[in-house]
C-alpha positions as CSV (number, residue, x, y, z in Angstrom):
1,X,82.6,-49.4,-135.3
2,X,84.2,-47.1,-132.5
3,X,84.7,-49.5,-129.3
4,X,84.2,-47.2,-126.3
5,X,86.9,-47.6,-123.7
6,X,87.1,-48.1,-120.0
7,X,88.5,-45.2,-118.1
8,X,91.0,-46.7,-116.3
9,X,92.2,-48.0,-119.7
10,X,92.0,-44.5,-121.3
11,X,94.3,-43.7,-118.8
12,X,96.9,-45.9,-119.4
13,X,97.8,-44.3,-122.7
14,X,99.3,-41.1,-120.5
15,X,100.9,-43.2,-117.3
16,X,104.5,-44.9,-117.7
17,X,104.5,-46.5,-115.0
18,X,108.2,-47.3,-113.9
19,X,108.4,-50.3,-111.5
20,X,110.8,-51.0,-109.0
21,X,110.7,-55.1,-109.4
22,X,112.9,-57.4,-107.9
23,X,114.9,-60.1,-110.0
24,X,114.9,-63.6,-109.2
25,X,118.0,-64.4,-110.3
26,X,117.6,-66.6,-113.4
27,X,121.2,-67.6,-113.8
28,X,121.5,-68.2,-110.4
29,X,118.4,-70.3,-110.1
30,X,118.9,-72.5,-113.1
31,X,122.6,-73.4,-112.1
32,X,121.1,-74.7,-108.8
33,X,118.3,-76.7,-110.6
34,X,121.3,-77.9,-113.4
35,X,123.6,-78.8,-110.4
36,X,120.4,-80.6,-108.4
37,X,119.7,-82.9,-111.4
38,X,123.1,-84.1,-112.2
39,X,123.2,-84.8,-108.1
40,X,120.1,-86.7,-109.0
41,X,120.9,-88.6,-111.7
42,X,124.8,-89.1,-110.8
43,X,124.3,-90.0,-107.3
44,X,121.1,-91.4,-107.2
45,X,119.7,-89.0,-104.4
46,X,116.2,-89.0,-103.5
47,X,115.2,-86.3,-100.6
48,X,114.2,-83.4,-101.7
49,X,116.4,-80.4,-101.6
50,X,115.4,-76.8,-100.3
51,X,117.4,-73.7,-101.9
52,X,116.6,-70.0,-100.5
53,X,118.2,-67.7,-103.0
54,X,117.9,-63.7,-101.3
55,X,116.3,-61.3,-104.5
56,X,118.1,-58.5,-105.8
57,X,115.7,-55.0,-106.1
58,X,115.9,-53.1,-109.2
59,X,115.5,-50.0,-108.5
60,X,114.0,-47.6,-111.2
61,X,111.3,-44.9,-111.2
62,X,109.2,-45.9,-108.4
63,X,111.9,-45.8,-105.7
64,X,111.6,-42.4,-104.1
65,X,115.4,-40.5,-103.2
66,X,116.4,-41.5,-100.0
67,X,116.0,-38.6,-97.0
């Protein structure tokens, strides 16, 4: 049994796309949360805590040359 395809998903077979994504910073954010809980747990603090960490682009194939 031949299962037809959708076009878009035909498609897909000849298109690499090459994203440009941004990282979040695992490392980064996972010494924060390791840091946060020992806070917790050591020094017994309740509030909440905000942490803004500023993400890094990866640039790759969908970044066009700069002008």
């Amino acid at each position: 049994m031949l299962l037809a395809q959708s076009a878009p998903a035909a498609l897909c077979r000849f298109f690499a796309a090459r994203a440009s994504p941004s990282s979040q910073g695992a490392r980064e954010q996972a010494r924060y949360a390791v840091a946060a809980a020992v806070e917790r747990l050591d020094q017994d603090r309740a509030e909440p805590r905000e942490v803004v960490l500023t993400p890094q682009l990866v640039v790759r194939g969908s970044i066009a040359e700069p002008r």
